[in-house]
N, C-alpha and C positions, 0 to 999 in steps of 0.2 A: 427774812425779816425776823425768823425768832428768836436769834443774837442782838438786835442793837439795843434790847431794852434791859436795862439793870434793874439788880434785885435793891428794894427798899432797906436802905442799911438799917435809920434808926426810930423813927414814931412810926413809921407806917402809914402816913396821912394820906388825905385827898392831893393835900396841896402838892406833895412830894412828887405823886405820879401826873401831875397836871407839869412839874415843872421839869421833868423830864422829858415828857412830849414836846412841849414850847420849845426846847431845843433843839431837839431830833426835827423839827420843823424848819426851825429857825437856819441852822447850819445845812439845811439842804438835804438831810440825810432820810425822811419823810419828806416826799415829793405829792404834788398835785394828784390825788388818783390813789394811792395806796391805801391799801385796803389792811387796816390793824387784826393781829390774829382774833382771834373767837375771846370771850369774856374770860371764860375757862381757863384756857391759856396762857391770856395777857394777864390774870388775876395769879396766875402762878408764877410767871417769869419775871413779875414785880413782888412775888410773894408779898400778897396783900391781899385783905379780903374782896370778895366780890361786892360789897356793899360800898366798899371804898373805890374799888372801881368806878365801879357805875358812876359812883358823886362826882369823882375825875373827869369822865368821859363828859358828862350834862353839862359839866362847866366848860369843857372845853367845844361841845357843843353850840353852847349858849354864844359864847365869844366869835362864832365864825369860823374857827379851825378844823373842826370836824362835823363829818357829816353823817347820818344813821341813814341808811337805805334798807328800806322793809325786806325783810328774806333776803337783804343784801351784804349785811357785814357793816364793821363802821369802815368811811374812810377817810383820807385827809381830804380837806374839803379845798376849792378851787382860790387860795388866797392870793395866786398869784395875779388871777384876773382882773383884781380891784384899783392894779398899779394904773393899767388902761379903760377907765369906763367905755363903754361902746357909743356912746358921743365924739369921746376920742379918738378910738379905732377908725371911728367911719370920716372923722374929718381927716385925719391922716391919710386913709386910703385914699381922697379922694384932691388930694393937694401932690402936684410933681415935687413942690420943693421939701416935700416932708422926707422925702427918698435922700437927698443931698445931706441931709437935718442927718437924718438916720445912720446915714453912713460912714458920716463927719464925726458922727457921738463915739459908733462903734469903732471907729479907727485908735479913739483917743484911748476907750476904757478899755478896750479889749488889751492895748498894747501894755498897760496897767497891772490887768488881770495875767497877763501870760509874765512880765515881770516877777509880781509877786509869786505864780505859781513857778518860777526859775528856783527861786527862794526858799521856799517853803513847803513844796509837791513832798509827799511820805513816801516810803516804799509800797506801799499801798494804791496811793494814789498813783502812782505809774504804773503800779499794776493795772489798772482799769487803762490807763490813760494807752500803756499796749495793748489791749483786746481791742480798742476803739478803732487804733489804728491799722489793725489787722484788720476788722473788718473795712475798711473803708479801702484797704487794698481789692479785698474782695469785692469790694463794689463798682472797684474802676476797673476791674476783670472783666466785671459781666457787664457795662457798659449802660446799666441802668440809673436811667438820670432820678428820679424820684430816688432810689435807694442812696444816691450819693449825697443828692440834696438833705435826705433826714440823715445820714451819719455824718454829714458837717455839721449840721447844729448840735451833733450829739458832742462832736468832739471839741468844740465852744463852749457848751457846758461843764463839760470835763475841767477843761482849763481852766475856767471860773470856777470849780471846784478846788481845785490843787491850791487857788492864791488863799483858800481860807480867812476872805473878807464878807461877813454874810451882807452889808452892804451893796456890794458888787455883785456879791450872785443873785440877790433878789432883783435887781435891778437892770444886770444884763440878762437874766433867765424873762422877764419881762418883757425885753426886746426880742430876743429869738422866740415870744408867745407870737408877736405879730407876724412873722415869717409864718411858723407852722399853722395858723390861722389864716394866709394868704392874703394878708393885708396887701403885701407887694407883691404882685402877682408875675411881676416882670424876672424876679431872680432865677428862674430857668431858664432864662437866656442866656445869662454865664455861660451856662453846657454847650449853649451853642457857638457859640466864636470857635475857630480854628485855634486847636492846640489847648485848647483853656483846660481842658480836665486834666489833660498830664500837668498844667502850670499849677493848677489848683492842688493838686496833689503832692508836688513839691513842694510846695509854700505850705501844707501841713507838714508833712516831714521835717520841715527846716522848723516849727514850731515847735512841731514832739521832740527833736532832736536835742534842742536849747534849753528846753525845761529839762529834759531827761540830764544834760549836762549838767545842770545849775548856772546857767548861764542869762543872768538878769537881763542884760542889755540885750544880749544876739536875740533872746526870746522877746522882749520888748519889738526891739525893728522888727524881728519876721512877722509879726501879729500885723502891726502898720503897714507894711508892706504892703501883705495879703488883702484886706481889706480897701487900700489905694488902689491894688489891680481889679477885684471885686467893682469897684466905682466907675474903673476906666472901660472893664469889661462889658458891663450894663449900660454904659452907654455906647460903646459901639456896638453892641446889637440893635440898641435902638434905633440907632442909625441907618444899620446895615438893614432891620428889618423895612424902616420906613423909606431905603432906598428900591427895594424889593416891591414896597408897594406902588409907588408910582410906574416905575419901570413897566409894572403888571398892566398897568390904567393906562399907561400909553400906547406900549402893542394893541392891547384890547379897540384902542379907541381908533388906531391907525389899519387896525386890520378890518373893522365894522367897517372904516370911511372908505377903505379900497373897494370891498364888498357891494358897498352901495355906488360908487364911482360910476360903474355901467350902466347902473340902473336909470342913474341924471343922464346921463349922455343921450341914451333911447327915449327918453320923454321927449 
């Protein structure tokens, strides 16, 4: 964190350092949860006084962006949450067709998002966008499904990163809120279909591949793609799970009836 902040070229204002923040916000680059250096610091690395700080920080305070935690540091405050009120959230959760709603959005935008980031990703930005996918190799290694599950949305974000639309990234980073938040509690299921982890993991390779190309359209489809099998995948677990369960209810029920079978006979 102690590189993204510039020094104050020319008055030296409140306003200057407030509107520096807003963007570092804005573009994604201060995320939910980050915690800004000590006053000290921030008041050097913007070369500006501490008093001018401070007036920066209240205002941005004041607005919802930041948040002061006692003995805790400032940090950037939770803006992303506000996309979803928790009226939202819970009616979502609690509707199937929100899931199809959901999935249908993210086919479109994400295909959008990895588009633009074919386009537009920096050398930078593939720099990250390889560590992501390293780990996520590492993940399908070790075969743990929670660790695969959070470095796919990581590597979703990424991608909504690289297109450099801050539109898109508030708005798909909003969407994958509800995932890490377990709104749909069923997307573990994916992991479970036969074959699905190695599929899932090609179909990010064929994503990191297309961007890493500059290839609009190949990265477009693979994104759709991904997401159409993601759709088909959670629903044949569901399937497959709710076939499991009857199967269970009927042995159960056929094996109690045989059980009891001798017992009518002898009365």
């Amino acid at each position: 964190m102690s590189d993204i902040f510039s020094r104050i070229e020319h008055s030296r204002t409140a306003d200057e350092v407030v509107q520096q923040i807003e963007s570092l916000i804005l573009e994604g680059v201060l995320r939910t949860g980050d915690r800004l250096p000590g006053e000290r610091e921030l008041a050097r690395q913007f070369d500006v006084s501490r008093p001018i700080l401070r007036d920066a920080l209240k205002a941005l305070e004041g607005r919802g962006l930041l948040t002061t935690r006692p003995g805790g540091g400032t940090h950037v405050a939770d803006v992303i949450g506000q996309l979803f009120t928790k009226p939202v959230t819970d009616l979502i959760s609690m509707h199937r067709k929100a899931v199809t709603d959901y999935l249908e959005y993210r086919r479109e935008i994400e295909g959008v998002a990895a588009e633009y980031a074919a386009r537009r990703a920096t050398p930078d930005d593939m720099a990250l966008l390889d560590k992501i996918m390293a780990r996520m190799d590492d993940a399908h290694r070790t075969g743990d499904f929670d660790d695969e599950a959070e470095i796919d949305v990581e590597f979703h974000h990424a991608i909504c990163e690289c297109a450099h639309n801050i539109i898109l990234l508030h708005t798909l980073r909003s969407c994958y809120r509800l995932l890490s938040e377990g709104v749909f509690q069923n997307r573990l299921l994916v992991f479970t279909v036969p074959g699905a982890r190695d599929a899932l993991l090609a179909q990010h390779r064929a994503i990191h591949a297309a961007v890493k190309a500059g290839d609009p359209a190949t990265a477009r489809q693979a994104a759709m793609d991904h997401i159409t099998y993601v759709e088909r995948s959670m629903a044949e677990a569901e399937r497959s799970g709710d076939w499991q369960r009857v199967s269970r209810l009927r042995l159960k029920q056929r094996v109690d009836a045989t059980d009891t079978e001798p017992a009518r006979k002898r009365s």
